[in-house]
C-alpha positions in Angstrom: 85.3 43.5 -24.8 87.3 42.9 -27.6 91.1 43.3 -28.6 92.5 44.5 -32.3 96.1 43.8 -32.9 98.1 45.6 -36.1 101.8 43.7 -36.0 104.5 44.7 -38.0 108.0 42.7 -38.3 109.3 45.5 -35.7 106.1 46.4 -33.4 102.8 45.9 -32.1 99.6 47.5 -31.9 97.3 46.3 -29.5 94.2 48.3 -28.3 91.3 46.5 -25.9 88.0 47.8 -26.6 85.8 47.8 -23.3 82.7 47.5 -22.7 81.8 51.3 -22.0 83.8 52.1 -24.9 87.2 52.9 -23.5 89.8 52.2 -25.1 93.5 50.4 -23.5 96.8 50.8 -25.4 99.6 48.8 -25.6 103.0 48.5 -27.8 105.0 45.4 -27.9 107.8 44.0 -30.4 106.2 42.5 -33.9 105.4 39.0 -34.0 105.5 38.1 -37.4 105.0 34.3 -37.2 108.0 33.5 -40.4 110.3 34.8 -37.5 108.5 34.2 -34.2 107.8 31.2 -32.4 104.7 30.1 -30.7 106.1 30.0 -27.1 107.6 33.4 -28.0 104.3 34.7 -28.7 102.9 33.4 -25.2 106.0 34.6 -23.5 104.9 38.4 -25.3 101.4 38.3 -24.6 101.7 37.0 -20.6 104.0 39.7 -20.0 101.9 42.6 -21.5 98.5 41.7 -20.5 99.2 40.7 -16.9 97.5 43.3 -15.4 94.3 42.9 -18.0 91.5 40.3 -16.8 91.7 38.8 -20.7 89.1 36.3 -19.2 86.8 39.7 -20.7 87.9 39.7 -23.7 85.4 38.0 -26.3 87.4 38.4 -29.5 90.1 39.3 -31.1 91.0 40.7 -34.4 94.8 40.0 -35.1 96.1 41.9 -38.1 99.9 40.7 -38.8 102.7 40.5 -41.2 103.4 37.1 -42.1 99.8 36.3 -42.0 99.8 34.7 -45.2 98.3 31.2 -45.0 96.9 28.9 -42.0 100.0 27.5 -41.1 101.0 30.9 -40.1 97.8 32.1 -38.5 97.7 29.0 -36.4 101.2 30.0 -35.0 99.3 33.5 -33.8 96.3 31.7 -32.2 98.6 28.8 -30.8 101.1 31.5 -29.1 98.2 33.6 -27.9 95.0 31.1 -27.2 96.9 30.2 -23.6 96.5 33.7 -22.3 93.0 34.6 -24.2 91.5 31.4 -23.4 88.1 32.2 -23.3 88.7 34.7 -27.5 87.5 33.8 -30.6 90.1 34.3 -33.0 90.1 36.4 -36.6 93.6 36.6 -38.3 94.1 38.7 -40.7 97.4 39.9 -42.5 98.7 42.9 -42.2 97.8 44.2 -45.6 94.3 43.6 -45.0 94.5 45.9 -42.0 95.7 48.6 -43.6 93.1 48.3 -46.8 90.6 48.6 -44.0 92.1 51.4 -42.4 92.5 53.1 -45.3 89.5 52.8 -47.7 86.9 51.6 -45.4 84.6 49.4 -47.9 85.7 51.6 -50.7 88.1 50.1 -53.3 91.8 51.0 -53.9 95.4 50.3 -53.9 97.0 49.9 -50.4 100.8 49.5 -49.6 102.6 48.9 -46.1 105.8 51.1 -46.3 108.2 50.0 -42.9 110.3 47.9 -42.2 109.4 45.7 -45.1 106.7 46.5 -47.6 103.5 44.8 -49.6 100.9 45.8 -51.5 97.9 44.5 -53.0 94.7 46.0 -54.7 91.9 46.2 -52.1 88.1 45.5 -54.1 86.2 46.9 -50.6 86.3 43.4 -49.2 89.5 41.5 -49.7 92.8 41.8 -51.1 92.0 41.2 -54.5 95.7 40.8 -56.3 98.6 41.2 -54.4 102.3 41.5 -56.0 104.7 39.5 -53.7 106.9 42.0 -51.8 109.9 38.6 -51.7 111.2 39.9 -48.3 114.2 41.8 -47.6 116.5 40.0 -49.4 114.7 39.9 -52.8 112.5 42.5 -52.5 110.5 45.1 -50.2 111.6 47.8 -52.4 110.8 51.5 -50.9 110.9 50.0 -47.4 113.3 50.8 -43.9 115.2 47.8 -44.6 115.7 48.4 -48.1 116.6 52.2 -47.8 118.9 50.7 -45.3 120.4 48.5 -47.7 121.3 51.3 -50.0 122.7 53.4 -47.1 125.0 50.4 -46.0 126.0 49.2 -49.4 127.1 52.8 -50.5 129.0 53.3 -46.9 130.7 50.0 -47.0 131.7 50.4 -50.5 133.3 54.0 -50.3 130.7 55.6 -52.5 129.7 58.9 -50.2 132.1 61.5 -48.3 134.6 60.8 -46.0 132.2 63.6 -43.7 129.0 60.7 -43.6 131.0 58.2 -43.6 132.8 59.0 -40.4 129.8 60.6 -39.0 127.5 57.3 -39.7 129.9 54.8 -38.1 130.2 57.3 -35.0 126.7 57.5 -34.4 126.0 54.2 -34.7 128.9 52.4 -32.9 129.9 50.6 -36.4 132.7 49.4 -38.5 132.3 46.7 -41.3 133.0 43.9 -39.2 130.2 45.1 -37.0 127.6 45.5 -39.9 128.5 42.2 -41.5 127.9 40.2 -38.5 124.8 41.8 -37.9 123.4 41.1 -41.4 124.6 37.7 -41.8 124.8 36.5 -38.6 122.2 37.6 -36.1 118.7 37.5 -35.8 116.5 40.0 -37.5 118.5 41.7 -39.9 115.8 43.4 -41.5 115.0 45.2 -38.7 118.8 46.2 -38.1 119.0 47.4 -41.7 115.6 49.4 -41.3 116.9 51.6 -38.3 119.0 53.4 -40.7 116.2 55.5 -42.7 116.3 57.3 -39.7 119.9 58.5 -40.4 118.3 59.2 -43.7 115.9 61.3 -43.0 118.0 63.2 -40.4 120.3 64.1 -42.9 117.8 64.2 -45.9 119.3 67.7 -47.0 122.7 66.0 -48.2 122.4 65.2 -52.0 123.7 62.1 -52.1 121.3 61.1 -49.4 118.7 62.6 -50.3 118.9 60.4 -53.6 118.5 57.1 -52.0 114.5 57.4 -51.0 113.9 58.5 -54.0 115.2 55.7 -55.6 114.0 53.4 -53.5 110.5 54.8 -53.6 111.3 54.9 -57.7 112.0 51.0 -57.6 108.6 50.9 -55.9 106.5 52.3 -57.5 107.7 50.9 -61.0 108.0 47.6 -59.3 105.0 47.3 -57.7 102.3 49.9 -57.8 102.4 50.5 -61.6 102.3 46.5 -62.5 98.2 47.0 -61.0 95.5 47.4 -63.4 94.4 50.8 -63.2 97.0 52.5 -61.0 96.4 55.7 -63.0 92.7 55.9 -62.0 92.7 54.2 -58.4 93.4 55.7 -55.3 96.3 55.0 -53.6 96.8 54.4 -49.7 99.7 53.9 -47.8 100.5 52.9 -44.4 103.7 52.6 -42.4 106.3 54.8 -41.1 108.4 55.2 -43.8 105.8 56.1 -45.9 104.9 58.6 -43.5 107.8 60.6 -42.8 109.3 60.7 -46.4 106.0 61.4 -47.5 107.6 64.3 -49.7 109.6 62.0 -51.6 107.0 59.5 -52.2 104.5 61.9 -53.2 106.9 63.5 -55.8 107.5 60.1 -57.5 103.7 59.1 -57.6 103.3 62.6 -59.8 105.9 61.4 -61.4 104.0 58.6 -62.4 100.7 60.2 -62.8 99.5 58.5 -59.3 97.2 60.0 -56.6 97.9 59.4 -53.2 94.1 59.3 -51.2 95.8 59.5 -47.3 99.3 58.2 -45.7 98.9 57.0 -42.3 101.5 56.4 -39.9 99.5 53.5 -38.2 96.2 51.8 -39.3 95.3 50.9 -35.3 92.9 53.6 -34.9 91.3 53.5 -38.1 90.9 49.6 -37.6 89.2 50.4 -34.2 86.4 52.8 -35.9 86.2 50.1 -38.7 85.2 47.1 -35.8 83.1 50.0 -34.2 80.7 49.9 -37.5 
């Protein structure tokens, strides 16, 4: 048996391959080891796989956000070797997972659009170049938490309708104070700030919201997709939610550019399965 693992900085993938090729599913919070500790990943993996004999399970292929060096990856295998004592280990970021997922062998451009965002040209193999995406605070343009950003920015500083305005802070239980404390205060604020592209997409027929994906996506693709040598020519693949569900938006500014998107997927864990399966 063997597990694959596709973390994000706000959920898990985790699906065990068995033996007679049945396949077990679970979903757990991300564990991106810039924000996650090693006894938090323990504490994660004991309580999800209590049920599972992982004494079975003879590898595992860990795709994760964050996975960006070996100091990082170690965190991953440190947090999860006490429960999978008997796995060998692969660790993998999270872009390489979703090159995988989405080209296969074949070469191409992939991007992660969620709660953050990356992207890197994918030569069949590797991640050949990769743009840094700088996090949420510098970067991750076109992603949940920077779509959020906008949203918050524009509410806070009195730039939409009295109508949104009064109907954002309703539906989320939020004044300024609120907001402020959640951003520069408590943990995870990219995740906070990504929740709101839902409220964007819910209300995607307003104008003035309707504008801010599309900027976002704008900042995006000039940013990053365009700065790769032939973006014109090579496919494009993205994977992620907010990718998916504002895939309208997206695909209007790639034509905008003269870009092809190949395929959007909402997750890259199945796709990884049937690439392991080869």
């Amino acid at each position: 048996m063997y597990l694959i693992a596709d973390s994000g900085s706000t959920k898990t993938d985790w699906k065990i391959v068995q033996n007679d090729g049945g396949i077990l599913e679970f979903q757990t919070v991300g564990m991106n080891p810039f924000f996650t500790k090693i006894s938090e990943v323990t504490e994660i993996a004991e309580k999800t796989f209590s049920t599972i004999n992982t004494a079975e399970i003879q590898k595992i292929y860990f795709y994760g956000a964050g996975c960006i060096n070996e100091e990082k990856c170690s965190t991953i295998i440190s947090g999860l070797k006490p429960v999978f004592q008997n796995s060998a280990f692969e660790i993998f970021s999270d872009l390489t997972g979703a090159a995988r997922a989405l080209f296969g062998k074949d070469e191409g451009i992939a991007a992660i659009l969620g709660t953050g965002c990356n992207s890197g040209y994918y030569d069949g193999e590797k991640i050949e170049s990769n743009i840094s995406p700088l996090g949420y605070i510098l970067g991750d343009e076109g992603s949940g938490a920077y779509m959020g950003k906008k949203l918050i920015k524009g509410i806070l500083r009195n730039e939409f309708s009295e109508e949104i305005t009064s109907f954002f802070f309703n539906e989320y239980n939020l004044d300024k104070e609120k907001i402020l404390d959640a951003v520069y205060r408590q943990a995870f604020p990219n995740r906070f700030l990504a929740q709101f592209s839902k409220f964007i997409n819910k209300n995607i027929s307003i104008p003035e919201i309707a504008e801010i994906p599309n900027n976002c996506f704008e900042d995006f693709i000039s940013n990053m997709i365009c700065k790769y040598k032939g973006c014109d020519i090579l496919p494009l693949g993205i994977v992620g939610s907010v990718g998916f569900y504002f895939k309208e938006q997206l695909m209007q500014v790639c034509r905008n550019h003269n870009i092809t998107i190949d395929k959007i997927l909402l997750s890259p864990i199945d796709e990884l399965v049937l690439f392991h399966e080869k």
